[in-house]
N, CA, C and O atoms as CSV, one atom per row, in Angstrom:
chain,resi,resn,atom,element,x,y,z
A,1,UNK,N,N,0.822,-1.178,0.000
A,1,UNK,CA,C,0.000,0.000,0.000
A,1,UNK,C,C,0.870,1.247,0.000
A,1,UNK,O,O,0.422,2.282,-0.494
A,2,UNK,N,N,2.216,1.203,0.581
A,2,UNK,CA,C,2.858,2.555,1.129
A,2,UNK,C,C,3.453,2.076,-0.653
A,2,UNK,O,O,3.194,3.120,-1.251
A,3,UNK,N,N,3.860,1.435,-1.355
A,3,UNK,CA,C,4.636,1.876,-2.711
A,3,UNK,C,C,3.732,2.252,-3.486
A,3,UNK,O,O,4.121,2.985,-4.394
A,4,UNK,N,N,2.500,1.980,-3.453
A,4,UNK,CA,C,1.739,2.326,-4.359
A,4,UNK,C,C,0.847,3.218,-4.546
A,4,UNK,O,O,0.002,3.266,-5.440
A,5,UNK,N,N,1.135,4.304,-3.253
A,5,UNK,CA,C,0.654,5.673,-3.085
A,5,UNK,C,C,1.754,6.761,-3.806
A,5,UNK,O,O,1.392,7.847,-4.259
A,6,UNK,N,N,2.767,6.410,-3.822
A,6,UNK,CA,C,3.602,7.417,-3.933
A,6,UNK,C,C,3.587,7.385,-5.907
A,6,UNK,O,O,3.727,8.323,-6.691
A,7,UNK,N,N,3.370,5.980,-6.160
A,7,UNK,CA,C,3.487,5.559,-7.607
A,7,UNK,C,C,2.170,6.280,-8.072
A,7,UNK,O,O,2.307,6.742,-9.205
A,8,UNK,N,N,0.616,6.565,-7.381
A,8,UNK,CA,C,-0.427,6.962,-8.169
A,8,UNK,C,C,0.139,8.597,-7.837
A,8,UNK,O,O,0.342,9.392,-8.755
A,9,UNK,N,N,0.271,8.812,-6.935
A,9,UNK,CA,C,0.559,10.414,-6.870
A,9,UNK,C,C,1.660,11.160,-7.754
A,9,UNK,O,O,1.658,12.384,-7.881
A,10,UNK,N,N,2.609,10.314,-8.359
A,10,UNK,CA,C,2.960,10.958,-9.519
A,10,UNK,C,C,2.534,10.654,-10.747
A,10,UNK,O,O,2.874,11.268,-11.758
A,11,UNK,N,N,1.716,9.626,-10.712
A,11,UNK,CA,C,1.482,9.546,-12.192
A,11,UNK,C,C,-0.260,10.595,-11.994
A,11,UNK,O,O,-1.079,10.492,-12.907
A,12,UNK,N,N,-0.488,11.220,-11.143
A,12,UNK,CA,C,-1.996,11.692,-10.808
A,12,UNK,C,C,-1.210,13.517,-11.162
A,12,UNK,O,O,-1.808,14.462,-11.677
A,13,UNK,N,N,0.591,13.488,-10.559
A,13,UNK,CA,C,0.937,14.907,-10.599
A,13,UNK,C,C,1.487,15.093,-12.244
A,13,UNK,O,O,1.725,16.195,-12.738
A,14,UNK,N,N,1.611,13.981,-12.861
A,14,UNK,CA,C,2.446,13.977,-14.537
A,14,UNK,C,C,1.083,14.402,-15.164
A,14,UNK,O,O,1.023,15.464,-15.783
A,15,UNK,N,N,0.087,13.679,-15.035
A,15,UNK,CA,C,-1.311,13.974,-16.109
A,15,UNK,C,C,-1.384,15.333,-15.748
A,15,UNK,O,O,-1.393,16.073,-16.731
A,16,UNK,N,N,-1.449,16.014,-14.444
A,16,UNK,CA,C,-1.870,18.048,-14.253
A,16,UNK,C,C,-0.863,18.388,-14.833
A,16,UNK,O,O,-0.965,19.373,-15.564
A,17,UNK,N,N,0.654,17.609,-14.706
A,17,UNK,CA,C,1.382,18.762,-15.514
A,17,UNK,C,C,1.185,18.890,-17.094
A,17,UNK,O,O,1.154,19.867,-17.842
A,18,UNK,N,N,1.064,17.530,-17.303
A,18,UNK,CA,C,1.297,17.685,-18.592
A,18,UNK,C,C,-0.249,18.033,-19.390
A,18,UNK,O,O,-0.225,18.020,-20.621
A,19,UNK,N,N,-1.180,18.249,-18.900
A,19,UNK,CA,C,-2.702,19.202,-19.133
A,19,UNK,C,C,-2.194,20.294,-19.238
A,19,UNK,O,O,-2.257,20.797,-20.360
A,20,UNK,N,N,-1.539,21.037,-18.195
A,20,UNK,CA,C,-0.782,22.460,-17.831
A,20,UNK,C,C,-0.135,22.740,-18.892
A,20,UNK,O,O,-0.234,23.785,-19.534
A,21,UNK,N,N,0.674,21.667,-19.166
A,21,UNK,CA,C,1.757,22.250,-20.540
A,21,UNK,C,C,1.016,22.457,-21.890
A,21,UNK,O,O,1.505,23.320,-22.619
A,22,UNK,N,N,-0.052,21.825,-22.323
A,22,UNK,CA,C,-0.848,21.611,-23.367
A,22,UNK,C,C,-1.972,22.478,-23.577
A,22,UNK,O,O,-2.639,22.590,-24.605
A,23,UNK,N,N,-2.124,23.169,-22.321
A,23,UNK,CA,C,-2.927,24.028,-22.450
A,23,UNK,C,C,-2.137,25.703,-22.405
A,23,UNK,O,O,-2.844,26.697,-22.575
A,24,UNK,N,N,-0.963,25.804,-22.212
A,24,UNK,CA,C,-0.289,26.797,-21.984
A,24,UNK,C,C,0.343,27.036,-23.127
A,24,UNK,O,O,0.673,28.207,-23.316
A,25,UNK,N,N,0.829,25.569,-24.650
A,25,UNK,CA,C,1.111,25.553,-25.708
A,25,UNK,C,C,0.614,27.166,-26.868
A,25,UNK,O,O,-0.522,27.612,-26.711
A,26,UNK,N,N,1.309,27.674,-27.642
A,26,UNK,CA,C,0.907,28.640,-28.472
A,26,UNK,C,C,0.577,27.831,-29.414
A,26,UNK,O,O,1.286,26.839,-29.578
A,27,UNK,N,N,-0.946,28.113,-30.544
A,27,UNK,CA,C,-1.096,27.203,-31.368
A,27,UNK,C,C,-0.023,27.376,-32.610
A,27,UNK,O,O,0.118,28.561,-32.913
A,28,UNK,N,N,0.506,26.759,-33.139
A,28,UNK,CA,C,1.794,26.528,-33.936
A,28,UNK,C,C,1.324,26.723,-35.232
A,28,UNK,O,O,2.179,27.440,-35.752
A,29,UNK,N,N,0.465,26.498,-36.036
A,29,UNK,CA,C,-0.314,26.796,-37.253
A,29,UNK,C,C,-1.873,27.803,-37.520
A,29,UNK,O,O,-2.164,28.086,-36.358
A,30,UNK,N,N,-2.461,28.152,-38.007
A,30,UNK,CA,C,-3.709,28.612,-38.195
A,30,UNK,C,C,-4.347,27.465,-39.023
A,30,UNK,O,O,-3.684,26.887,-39.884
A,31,UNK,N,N,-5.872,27.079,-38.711
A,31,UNK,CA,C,-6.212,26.535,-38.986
A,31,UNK,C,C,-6.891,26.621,-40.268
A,31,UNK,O,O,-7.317,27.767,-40.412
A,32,UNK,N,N,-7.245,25.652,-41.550
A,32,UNK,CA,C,-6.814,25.680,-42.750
A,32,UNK,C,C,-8.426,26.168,-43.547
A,32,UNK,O,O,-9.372,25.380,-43.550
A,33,UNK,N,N,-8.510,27.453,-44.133
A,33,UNK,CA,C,-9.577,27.905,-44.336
A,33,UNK,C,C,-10.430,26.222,-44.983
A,33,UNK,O,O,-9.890,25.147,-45.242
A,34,UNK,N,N,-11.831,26.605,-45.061
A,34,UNK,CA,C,-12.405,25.866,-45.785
A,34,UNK,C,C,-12.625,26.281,-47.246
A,34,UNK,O,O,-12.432,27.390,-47.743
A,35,UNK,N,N,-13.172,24.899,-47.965
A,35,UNK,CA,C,-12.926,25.173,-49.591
A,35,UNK,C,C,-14.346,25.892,-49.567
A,35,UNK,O,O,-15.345,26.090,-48.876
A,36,UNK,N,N,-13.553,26.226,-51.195
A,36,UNK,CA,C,-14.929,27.808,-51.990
A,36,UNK,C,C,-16.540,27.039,-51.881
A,36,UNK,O,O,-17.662,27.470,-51.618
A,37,UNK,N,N,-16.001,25.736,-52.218
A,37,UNK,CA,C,-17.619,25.342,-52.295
A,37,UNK,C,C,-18.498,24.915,-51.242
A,37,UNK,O,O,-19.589,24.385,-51.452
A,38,UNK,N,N,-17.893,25.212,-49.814
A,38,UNK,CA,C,-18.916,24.976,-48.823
A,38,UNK,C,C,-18.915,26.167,-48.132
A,38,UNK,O,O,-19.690,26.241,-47.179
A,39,UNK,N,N,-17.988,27.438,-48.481
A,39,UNK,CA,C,-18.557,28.418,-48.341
A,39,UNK,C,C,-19.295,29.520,-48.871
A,39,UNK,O,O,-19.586,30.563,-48.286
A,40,UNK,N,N,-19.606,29.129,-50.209
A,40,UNK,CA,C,-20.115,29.638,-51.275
A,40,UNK,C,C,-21.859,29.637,-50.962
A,40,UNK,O,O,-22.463,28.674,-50.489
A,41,UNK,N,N,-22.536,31.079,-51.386
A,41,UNK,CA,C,-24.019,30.601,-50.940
A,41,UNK,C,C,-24.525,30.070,-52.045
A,41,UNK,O,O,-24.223,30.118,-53.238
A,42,UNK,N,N,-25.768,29.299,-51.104
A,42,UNK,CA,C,-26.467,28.077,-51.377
A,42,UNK,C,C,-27.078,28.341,-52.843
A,42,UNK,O,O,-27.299,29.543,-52.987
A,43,UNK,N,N,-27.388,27.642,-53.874
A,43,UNK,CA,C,-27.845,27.549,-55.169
A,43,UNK,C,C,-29.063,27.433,-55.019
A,43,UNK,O,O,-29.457,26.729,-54.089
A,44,UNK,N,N,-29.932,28.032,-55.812
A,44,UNK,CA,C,-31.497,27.965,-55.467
A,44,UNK,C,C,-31.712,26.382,-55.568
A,44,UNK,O,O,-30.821,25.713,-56.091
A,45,UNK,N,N,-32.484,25.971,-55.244
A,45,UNK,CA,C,-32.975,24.522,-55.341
A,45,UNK,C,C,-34.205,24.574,-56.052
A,45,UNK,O,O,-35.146,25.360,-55.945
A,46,UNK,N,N,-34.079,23.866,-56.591
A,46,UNK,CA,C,-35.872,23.791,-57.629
A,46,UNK,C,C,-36.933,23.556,-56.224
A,46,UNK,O,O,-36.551,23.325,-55.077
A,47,UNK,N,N,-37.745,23.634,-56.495
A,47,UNK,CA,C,-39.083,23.571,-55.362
A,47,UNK,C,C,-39.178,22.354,-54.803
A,47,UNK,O,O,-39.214,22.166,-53.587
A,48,UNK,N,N,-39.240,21.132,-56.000
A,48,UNK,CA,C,-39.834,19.886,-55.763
A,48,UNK,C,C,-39.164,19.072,-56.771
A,48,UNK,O,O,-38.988,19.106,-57.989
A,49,UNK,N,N,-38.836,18.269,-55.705
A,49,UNK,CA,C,-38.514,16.965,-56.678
A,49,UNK,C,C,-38.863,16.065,-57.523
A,49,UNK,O,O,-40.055,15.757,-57.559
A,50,UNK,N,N,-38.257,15.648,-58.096
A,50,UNK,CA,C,-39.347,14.640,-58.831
A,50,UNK,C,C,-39.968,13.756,-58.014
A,50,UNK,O,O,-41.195,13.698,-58.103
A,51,UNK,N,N,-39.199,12.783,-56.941
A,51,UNK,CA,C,-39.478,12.092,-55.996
A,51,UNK,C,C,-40.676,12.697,-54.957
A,51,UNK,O,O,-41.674,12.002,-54.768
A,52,UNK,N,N,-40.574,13.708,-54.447
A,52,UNK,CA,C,-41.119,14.597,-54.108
A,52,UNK,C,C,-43.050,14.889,-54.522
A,52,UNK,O,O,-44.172,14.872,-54.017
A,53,UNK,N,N,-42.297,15.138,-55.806
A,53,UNK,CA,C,-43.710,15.391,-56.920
A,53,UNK,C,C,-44.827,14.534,-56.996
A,53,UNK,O,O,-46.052,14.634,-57.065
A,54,UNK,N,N,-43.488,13.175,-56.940
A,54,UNK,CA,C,-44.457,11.989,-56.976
A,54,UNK,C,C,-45.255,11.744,-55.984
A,54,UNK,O,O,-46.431,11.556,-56.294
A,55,UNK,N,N,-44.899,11.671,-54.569
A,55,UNK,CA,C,-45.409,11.602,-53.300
A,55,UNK,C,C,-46.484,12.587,-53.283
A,55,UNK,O,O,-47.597,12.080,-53.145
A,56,UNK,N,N,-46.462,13.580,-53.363
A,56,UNK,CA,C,-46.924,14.917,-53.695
A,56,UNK,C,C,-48.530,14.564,-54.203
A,56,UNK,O,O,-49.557,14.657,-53.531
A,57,UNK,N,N,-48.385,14.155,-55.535
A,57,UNK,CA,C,-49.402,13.630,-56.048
A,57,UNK,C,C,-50.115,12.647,-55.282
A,57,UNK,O,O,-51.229,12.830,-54.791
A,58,UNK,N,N,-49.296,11.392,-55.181
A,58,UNK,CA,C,-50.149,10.332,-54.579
A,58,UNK,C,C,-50.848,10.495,-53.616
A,58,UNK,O,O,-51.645,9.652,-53.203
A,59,UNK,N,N,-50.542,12.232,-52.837
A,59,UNK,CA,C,-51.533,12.108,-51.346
A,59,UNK,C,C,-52.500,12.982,-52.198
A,59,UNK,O,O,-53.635,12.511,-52.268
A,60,UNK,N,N,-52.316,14.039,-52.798
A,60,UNK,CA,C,-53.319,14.774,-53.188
A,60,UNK,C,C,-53.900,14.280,-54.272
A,60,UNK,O,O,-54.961,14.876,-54.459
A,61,UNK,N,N,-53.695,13.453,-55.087
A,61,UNK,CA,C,-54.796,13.046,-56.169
A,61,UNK,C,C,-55.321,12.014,-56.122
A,61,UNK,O,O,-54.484,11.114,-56.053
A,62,UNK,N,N,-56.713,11.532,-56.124
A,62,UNK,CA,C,-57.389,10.433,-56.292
A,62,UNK,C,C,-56.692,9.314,-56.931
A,62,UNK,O,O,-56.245,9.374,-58.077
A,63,UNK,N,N,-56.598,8.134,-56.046
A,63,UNK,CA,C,-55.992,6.972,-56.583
A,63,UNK,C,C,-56.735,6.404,-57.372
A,63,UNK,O,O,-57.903,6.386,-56.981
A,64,UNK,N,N,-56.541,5.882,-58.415
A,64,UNK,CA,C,-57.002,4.640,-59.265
A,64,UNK,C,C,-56.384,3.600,-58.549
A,64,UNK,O,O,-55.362,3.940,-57.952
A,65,UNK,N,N,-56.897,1.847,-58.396
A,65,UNK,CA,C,-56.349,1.064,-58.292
A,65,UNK,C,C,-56.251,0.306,-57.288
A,65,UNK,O,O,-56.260,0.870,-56.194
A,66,UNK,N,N,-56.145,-0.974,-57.316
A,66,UNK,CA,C,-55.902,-1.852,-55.847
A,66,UNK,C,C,-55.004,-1.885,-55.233
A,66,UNK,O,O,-55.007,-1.898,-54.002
A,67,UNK,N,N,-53.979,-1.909,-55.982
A,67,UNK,CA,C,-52.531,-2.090,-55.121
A,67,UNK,C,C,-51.889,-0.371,-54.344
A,67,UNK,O,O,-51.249,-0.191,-53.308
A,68,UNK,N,N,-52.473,0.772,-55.513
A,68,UNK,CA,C,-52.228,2.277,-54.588
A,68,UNK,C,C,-53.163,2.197,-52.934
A,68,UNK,O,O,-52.883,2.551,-51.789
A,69,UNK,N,N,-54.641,1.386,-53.736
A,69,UNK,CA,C,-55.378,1.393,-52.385
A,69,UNK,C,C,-54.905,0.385,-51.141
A,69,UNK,O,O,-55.241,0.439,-49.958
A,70,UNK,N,N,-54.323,-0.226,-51.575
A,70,UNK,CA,C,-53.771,-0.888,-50.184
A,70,UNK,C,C,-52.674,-0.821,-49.789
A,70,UNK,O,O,-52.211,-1.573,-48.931
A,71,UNK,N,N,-52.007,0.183,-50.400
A,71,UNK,CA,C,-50.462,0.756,-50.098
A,71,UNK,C,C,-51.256,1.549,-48.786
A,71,UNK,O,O,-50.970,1.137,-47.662
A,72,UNK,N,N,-52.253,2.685,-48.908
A,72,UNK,CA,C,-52.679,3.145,-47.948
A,72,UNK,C,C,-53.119,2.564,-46.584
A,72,UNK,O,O,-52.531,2.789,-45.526
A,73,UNK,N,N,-54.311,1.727,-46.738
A,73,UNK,CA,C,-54.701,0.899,-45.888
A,73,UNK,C,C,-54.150,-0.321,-45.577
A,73,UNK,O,O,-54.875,-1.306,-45.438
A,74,UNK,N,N,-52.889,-0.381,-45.444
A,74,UNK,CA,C,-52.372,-1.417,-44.623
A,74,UNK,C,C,-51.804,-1.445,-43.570
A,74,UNK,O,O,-51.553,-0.318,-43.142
A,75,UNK,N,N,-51.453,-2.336,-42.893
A,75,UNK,CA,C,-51.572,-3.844,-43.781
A,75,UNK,C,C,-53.320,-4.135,-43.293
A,75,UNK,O,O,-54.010,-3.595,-42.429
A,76,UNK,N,N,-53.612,-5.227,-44.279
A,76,UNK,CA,C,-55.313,-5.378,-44.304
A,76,UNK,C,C,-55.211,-5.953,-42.677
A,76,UNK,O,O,-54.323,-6.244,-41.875
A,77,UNK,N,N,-56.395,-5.925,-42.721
A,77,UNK,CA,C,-56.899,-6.583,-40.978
A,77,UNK,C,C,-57.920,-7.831,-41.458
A,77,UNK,O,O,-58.404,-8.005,-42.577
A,78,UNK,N,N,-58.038,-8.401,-40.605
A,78,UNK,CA,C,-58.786,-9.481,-40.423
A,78,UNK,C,C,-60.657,-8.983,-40.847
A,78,UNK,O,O,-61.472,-9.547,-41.577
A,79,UNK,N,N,-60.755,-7.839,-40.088
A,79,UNK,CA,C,-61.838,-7.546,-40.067
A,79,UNK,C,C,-62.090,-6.365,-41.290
A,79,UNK,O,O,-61.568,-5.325,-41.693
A,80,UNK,N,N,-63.260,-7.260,-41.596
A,80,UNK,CA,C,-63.741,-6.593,-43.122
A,80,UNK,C,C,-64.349,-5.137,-42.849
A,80,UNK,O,O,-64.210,-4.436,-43.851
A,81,UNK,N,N,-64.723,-4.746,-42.224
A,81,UNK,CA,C,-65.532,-3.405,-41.809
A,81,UNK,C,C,-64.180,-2.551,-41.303
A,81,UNK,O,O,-64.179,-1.329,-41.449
A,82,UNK,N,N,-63.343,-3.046,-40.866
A,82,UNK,CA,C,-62.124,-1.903,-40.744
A,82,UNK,C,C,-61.235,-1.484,-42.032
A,82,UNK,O,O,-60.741,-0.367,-42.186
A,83,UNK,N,N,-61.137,-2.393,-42.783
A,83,UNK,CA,C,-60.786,-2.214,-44.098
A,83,UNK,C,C,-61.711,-1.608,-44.922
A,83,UNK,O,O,-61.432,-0.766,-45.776
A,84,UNK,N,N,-62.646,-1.970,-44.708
A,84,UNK,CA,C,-63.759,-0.626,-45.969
A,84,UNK,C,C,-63.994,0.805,-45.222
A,84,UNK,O,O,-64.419,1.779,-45.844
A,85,UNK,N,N,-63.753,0.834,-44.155
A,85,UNK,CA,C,-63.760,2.192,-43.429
A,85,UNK,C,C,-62.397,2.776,-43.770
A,85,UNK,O,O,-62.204,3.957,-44.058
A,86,UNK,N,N,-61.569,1.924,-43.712
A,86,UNK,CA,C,-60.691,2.861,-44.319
A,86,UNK,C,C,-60.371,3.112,-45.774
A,86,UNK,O,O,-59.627,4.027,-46.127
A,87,UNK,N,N,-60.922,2.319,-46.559
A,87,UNK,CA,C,-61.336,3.024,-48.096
A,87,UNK,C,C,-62.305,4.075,-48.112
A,87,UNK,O,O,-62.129,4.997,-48.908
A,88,UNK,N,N,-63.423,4.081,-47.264
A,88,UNK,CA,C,-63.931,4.744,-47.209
A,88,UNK,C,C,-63.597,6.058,-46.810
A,88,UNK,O,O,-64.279,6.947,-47.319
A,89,UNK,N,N,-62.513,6.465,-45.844
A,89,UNK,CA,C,-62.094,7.423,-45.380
A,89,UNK,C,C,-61.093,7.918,-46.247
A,89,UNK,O,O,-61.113,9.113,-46.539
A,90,UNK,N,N,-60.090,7.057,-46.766
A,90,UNK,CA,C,-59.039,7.583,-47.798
A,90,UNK,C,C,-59.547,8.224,-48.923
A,90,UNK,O,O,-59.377,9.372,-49.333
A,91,UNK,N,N,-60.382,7.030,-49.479
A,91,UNK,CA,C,-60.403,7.297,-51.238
A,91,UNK,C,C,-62.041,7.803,-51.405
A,91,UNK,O,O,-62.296,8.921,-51.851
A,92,UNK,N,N,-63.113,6.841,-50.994
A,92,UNK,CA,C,-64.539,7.577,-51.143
A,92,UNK,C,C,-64.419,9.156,-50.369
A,92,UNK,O,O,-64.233,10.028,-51.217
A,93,UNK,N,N,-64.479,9.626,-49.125
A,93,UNK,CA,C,-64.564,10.798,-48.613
A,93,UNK,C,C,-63.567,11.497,-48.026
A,93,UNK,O,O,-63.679,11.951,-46.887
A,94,UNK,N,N,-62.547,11.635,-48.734
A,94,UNK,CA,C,-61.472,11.885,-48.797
A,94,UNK,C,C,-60.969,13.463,-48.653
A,94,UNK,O,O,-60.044,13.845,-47.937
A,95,UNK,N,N,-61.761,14.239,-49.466
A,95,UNK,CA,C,-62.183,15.555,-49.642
A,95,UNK,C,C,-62.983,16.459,-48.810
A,95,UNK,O,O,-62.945,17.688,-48.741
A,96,UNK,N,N,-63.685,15.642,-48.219
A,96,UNK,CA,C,-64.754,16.550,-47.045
A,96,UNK,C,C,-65.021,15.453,-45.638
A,96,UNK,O,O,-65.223,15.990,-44.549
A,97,UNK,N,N,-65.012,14.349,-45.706
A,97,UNK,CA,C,-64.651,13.676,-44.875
A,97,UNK,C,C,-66.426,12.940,-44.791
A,97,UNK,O,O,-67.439,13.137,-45.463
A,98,UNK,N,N,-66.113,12.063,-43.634
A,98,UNK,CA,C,-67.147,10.902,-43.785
A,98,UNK,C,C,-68.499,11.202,-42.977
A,98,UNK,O,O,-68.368,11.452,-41.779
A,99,UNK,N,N,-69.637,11.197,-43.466
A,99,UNK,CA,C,-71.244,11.866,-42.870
A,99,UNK,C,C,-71.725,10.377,-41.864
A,99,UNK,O,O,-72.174,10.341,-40.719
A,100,UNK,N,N,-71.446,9.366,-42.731
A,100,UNK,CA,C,-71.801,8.566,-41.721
A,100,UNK,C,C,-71.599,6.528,-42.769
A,100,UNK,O,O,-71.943,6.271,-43.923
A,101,UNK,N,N,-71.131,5.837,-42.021
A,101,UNK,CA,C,-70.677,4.660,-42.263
A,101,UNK,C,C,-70.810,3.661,-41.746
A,101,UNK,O,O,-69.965,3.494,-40.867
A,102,UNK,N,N,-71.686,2.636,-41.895
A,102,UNK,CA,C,-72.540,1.547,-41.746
A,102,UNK,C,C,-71.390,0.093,-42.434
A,102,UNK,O,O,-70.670,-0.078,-43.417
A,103,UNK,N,N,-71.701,-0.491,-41.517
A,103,UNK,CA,C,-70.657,-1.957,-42.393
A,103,UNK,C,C,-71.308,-3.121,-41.129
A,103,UNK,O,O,-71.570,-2.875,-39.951
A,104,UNK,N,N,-71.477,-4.832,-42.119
A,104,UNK,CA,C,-72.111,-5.543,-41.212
A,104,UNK,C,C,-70.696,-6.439,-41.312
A,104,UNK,O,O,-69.989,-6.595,-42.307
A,105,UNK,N,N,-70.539,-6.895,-40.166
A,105,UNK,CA,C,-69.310,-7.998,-40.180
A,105,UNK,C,C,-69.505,-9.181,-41.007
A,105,UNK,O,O,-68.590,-9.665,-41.672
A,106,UNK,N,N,-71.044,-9.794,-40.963
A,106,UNK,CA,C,-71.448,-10.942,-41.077
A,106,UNK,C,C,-71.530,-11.055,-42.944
A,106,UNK,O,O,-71.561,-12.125,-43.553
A,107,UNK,N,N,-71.546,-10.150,-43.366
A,107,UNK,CA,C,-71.935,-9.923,-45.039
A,107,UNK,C,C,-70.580,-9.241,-45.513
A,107,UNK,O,O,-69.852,-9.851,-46.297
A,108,UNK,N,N,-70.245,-8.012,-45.056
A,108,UNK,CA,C,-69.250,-7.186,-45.860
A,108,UNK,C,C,-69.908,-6.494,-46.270
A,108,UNK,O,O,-69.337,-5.768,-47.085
A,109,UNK,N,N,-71.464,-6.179,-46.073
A,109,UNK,CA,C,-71.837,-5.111,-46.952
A,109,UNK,C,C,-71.575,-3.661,-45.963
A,109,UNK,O,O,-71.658,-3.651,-44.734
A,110,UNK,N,N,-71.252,-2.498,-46.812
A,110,UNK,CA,C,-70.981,-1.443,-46.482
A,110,UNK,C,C,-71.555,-0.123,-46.814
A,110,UNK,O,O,-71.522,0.089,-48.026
A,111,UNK,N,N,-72.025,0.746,-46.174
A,111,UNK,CA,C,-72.346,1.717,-46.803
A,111,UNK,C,C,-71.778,3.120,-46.059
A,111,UNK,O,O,-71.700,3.402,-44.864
A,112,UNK,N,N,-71.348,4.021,-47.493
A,112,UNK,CA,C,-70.265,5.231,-47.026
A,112,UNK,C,C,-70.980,6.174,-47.530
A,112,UNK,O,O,-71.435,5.958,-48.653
A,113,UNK,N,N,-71.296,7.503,-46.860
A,113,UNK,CA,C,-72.104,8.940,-47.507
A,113,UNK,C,C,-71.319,9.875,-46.597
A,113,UNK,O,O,-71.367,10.005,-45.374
A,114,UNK,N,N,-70.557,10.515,-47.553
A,114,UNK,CA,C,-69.567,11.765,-47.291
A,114,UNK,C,C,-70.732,12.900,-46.936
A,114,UNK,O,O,-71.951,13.025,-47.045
A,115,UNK,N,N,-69.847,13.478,-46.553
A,115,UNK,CA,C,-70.111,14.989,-46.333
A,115,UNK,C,C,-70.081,16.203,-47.436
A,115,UNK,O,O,-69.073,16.393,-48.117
A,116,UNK,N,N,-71.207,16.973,-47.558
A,116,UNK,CA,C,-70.952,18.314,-48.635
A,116,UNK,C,C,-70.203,18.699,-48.521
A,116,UNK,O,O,-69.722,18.725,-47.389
A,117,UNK,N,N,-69.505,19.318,-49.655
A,117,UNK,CA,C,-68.196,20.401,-48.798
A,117,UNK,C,C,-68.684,22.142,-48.973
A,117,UNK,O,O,-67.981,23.032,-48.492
C-alpha cells in the first residue's frame, strides 16, 4: 500500500502537468480555411422533386387502383368493416370527410355517404 501511493501520486501529478503544458502551448499553425464550395451561398434549389412530386401527387390526387389502395390501408386486418372504413375514409370521402358509415361484419356489406363540402 505505502509503494503504491507514492506511484499513483505521480502519475496523478504527470497527467496536471502535462494538461498544464498543453494548455499553456501557443497554437503553432492557423487553422486551414475551408474550400470555396462549402462556403459559397447556397444555389437555389428547384421547389420539388421529382421524388417529391411523386409523393406529392399520390396524397393529393385520387388513386385509381388496388394495389395504390392498399399501399394506404395497410396492412389489411382481419376484419372486413375496418378495411372498408378505411377506403372509405381515404379514397370515397377523402375531400370533405365521412357523414356517416354503416358496415355488417357478417356480409361485408358497407355503406359510405360523405359529407358536402
Amino acid at each position: 500500500m505505502r509503494k503504491t501511493l507514492p506511484l499513483c501520486t505521480a502519475l496523478l501529478l504527470g497527467l496536471l502537468a502535462g494538461g498544464a503544458a498543453l494548455a499553456q502551448a501557443p497554437a503553432s499553425t492557423l487553422p486551414t480555411p475551408l474550400p470555396a464550395d462549402l462556403t459559397a451561398p447556397a444555389q437555389a434549389e428547384p421547389a420539388t422533386t421529382p421524388l417529391l412530386q411523386q409523393l406529392q401527387d399520390a396524397v393529393d390526387l385520387p388513386l385509381a387502383g388496388a394495389q395504390q389502395r392498399a399501399a394506404l390501408c395497410s396492412p389489411p386486418t382481419a376484419f372486413v368493416c375496418v378495411n372498408k372504413q378505411c377506403e372509405c375514409q381515404r379514397f370515397t370521402c377523402a375531400r370533405c370527410g365521412i357523414k356517416s358509415f354503416t358496415c355488417d361484419e357478417n356480409t361485408g356489406k358497407s355503406s359510405c355517404v360523405c359529407k358536402t363540402c
